[in-house]
N, C-alpha and C positions, 0 to 999 in steps of 0.2 A: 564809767559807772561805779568802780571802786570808789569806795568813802576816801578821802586824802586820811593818811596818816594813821588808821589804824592797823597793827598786823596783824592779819588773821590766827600766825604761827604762835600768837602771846595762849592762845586759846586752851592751847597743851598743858603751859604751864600754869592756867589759870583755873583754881577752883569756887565754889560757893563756901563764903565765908561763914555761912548758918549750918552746911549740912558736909562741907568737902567733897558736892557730888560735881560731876563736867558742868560745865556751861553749854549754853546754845547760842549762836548770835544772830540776832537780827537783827539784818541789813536794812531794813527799812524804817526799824524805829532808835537803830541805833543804842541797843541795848544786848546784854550780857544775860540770858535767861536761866534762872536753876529753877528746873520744874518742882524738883525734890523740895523746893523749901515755898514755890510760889512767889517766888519773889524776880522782879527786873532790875539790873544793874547799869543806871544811864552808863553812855561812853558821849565824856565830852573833850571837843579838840581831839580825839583820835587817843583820850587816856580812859579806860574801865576807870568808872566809882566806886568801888568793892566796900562800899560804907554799908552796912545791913540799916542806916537811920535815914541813905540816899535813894534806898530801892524802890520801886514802886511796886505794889502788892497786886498778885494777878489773880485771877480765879482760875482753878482745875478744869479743865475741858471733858 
């Protein structure tokens, strides 16, 4: 049920490139979440996008 290839433990050392705040991941769409800036970070082939022009724009809940 794990995704091949990514590691969770990148998570630590990985920030949002807009705001420096944690990420969140979801597993199901395979993305890298910084709520702090509303933005999704594809993860493709098991690599984070960390492009802020790759992200896709999410709404605040």
């Amino acid at each position: 049920m794990a995704e091949p290839g990514f590691d969770r433990h990148m998570l630590e050392a990985l920030v949002c490139p807009a705001t420096h705040s944690a990420l969140i991941y979801d597993a199901e769409r395979q993305e890298l979440v910084s709520r702090a800036a509303g933005l999704a970070f594809p993860i493709r082939a098991g690599i984070p996008i960390m492009l802020i022009d790759e992200a896709r724009q999410i709404k605040a809940d």
